[in-house]
Every structure is written in C-alpha cells, then in structure tokens.
C-alpha positions as CSV (number, residue, x, y, z in Angstrom):
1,X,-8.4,-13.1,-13.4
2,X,-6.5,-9.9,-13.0
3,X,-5.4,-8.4,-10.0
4,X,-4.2,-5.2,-9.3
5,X,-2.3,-3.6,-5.4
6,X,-0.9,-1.3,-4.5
7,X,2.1,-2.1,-2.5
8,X,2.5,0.6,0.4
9,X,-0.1,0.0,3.4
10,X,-2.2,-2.5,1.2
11,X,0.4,-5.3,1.2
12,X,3.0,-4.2,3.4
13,X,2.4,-1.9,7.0
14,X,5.0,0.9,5.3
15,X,3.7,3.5,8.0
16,X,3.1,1.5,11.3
17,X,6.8,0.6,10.0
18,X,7.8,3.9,9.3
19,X,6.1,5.1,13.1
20,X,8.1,2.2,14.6
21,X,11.6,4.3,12.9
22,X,10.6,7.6,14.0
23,X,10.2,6.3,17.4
24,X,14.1,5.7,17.1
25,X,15.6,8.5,15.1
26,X,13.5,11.0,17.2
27,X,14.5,8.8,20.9
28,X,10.8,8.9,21.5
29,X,8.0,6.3,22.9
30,X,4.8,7.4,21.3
31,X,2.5,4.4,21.9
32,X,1.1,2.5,18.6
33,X,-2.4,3.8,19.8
34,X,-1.2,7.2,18.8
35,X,-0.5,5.7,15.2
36,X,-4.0,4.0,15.2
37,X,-6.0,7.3,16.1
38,X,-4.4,9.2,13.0
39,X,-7.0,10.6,10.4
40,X,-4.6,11.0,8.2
41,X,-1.8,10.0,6.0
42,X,1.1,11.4,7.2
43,X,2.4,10.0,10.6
44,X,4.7,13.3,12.0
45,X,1.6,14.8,14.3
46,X,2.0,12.8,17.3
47,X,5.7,13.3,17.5
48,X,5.1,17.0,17.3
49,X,6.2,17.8,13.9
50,X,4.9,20.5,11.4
51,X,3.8,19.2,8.6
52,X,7.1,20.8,7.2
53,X,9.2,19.1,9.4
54,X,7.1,15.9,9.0
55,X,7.5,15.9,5.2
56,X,11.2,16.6,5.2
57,X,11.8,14.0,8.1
58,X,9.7,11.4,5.6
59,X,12.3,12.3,2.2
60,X,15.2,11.9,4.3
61,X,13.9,8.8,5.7
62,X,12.9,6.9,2.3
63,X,15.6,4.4,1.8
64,X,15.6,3.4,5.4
65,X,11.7,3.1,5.5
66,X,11.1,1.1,2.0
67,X,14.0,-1.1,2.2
68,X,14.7,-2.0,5.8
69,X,12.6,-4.7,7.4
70,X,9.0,-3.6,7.1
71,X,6.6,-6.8,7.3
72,X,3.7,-7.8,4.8
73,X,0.1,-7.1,6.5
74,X,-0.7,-11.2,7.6
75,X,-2.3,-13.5,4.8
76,X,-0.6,-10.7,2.2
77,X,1.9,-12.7,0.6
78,X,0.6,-16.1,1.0
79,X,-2.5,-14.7,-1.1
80,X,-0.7,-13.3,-3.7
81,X,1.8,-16.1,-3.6
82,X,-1.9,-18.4,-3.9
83,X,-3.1,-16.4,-6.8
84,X,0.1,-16.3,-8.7
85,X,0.0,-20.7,-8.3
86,X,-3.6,-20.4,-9.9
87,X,-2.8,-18.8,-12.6
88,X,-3.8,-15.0,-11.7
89,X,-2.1,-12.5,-13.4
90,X,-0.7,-10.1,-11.0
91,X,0.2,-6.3,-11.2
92,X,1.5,-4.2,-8.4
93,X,1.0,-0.4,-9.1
94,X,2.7,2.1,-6.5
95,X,3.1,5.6,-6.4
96,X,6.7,5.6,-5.0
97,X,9.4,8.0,-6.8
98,X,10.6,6.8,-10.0
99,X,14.1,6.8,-8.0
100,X,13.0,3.9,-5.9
101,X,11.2,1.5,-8.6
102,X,13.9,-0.8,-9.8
103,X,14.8,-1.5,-6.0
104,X,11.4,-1.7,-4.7
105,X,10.8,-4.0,-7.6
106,X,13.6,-6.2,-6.3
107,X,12.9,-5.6,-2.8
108,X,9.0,-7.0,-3.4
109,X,10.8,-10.4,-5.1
110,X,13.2,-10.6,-2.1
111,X,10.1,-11.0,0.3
112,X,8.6,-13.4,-1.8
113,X,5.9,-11.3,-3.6
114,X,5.2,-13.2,-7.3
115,X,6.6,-10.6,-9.7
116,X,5.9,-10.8,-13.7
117,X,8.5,-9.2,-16.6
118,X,6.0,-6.1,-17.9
119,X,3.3,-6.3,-14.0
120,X,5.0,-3.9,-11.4
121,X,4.4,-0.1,-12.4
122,X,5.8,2.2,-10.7
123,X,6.6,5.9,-10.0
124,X,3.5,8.1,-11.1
125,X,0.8,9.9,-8.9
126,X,-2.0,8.9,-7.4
127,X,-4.3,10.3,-9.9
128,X,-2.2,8.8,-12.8
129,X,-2.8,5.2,-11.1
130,X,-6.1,5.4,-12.8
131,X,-5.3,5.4,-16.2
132,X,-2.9,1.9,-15.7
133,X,-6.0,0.6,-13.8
134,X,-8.3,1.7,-16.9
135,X,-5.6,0.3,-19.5
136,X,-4.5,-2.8,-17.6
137,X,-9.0,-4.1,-17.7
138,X,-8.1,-5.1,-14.2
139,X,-10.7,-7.5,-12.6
140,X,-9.7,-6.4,-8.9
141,X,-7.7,-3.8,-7.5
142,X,-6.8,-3.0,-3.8
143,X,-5.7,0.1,-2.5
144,X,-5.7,1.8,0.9
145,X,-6.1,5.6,-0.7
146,X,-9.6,6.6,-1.0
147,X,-8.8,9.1,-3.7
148,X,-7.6,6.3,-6.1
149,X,-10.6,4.1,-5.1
150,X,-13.3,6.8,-5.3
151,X,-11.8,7.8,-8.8
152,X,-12.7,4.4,-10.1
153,X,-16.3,4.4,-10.2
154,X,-17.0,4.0,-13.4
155,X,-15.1,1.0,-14.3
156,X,-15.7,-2.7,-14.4
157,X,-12.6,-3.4,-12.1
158,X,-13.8,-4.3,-8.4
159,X,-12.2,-2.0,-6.0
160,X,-11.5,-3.4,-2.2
161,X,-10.5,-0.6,0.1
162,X,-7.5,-1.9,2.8
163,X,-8.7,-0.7,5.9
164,X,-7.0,2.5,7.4
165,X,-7.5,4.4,10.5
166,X,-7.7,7.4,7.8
167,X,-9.9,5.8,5.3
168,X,-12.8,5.2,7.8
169,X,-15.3,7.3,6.3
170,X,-15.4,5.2,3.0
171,X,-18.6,3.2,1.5
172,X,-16.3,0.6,-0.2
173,X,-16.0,-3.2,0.2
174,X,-13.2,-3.3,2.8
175,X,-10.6,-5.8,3.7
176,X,-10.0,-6.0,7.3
177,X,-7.8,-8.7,7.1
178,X,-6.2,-10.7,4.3
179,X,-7.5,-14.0,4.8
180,X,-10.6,-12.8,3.8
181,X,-9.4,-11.2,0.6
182,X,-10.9,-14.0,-1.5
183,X,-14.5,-13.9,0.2
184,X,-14.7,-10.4,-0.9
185,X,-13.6,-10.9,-3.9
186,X,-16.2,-13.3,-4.2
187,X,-19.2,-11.0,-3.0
C-alpha cells in the first residue's frame, strides 16, 4: 500500500512543543490546559499576543521549534517504522518553507522516521498538498488540517484526520492515538 503524512502535528507534537518554547522565551507558565482549549492553529492567544506578534514570534522561532527536541506523537514512529518493514511505501508531505526541507528531511531520518530517495515532499501550501496526494494514487493519507482533508473528497485515497483540539468539528475517521492507526485503516 501507499501511505501518505504529513509530518507537523500528525507524526510529531510541533505545537504542544512549540507552546512548551514559548513558555521559556516569553518567562511565562501558561498551563498545557490553555494549549488544549485552543480552536485554532496558531498557539500565541494564551500568551497574549496579537496575531501580529504571534506570527512574527512563530518565524523567528522556526529553526529552534523544527529542529530542537520535539517528540513523535506515541506509536508514530514505530508504525511507520512497522509499515516501512512490510513493505509499504511511505511519503511524508509537509507544508514547511522550502528553506527548511533538506534539514527537516534529515532531521525526520535522525529520529528514526523510514525515509525513501524520491518520498518526502516538501515546501508548498496547503492547498497544493492536494495535487501530490492526487499524483502520488495514495491509498491513505493522514493529516491534522481539515482544509487538506476536506479537499480530498473525491479521491480514492483514505483520509484519517489526527485529532486536534482545533479540528473537533470534523466528520472524518479520526486517530486518537497511534496504536490504532492500523484498525482504522482497516475500517
């Protein structure tokens, strides 16, 4: 089979991660819960930011926030890792700036993620992940943005929502947790 993710809160907790920084470079303590409750993307509200201020404190944050030490969502890599022994073929398609591709690429093997020559796409929008989807046939594809998901649903490719606090109000199969990847997958 062929499966497709995308890499930023479907595989690894970029956010919760990125919450965790701004806790630091800002000398705050906003509680997790406050990170939980968001109905949005963006993560700069409960620290009192404008969405200016949020969005430059993001840019200028990048490098520290992709390539530090954010963790893999439990059960990610040892499913890819599983799927990759079986024979699956694997793509990853993100949305992160071209600028950042060749070391996200790199930073993905470093963890462990199973990486194939010609399988990691990187640096278009949102809306453009369709068309690889489209091209790639993919059998399954995981994502945590509803607007990629919802844009898919006339294909053959089984989309699988990764639960977010802001993608609550989706009808799509939805993986909670990783370990049950395969059952939905499955259904």
């Amino acid at each position: 089979m062929k499966f497709g993710f995308d890499i930023d809160d479907t595989l690894i907790d970029l956010r919760a991660h990125a919450f965790s920084l701004y806790n630091t470079k800002l000398g705050k303590n906003v509680a997790l819960e406050a990170f939980q409750a968001l109905q949005r993307v963006e993560i700069h509200e409960p620290f009192g930011l404008t969405d200016a201020e949020g969005s430059a404190m993001w840019s200028s944050s990048l490098e520290e926030i992709y390539f530090t030490d954010c963790p893999s969502f439990e059960g990610a890599l040892e499913t890819l890792q599983a799927l990759a022994q079986q024979g699956h073929d694997i793509y990853y398609i993100t949305s992160r700036p071209k600028q950042h591709c060749k070391q996200t690429s790199e930073w993905m093997k470093a963890q462990g993620f199973p990486i194939t020559e010609g399988h990691f796409f990187c640096g278009m929008q949102d809306t453009e992940k369709v068309a690889i989807i489209k091209e790639l046939a993919l059998d399954v594809y995981v994502d945590d943005k509803p607007a990629v998901l919802e844009t898919l649903q006339d294909v053959k490719t089984k989309v699988i929502l990764k639960n977010q606090s802001y993608n609550q109000h989706v009808e799509l199969p939805r993986l909670n947790h990783w370990h049950d990847f395969l059952e939905l997958v499955n259904n």
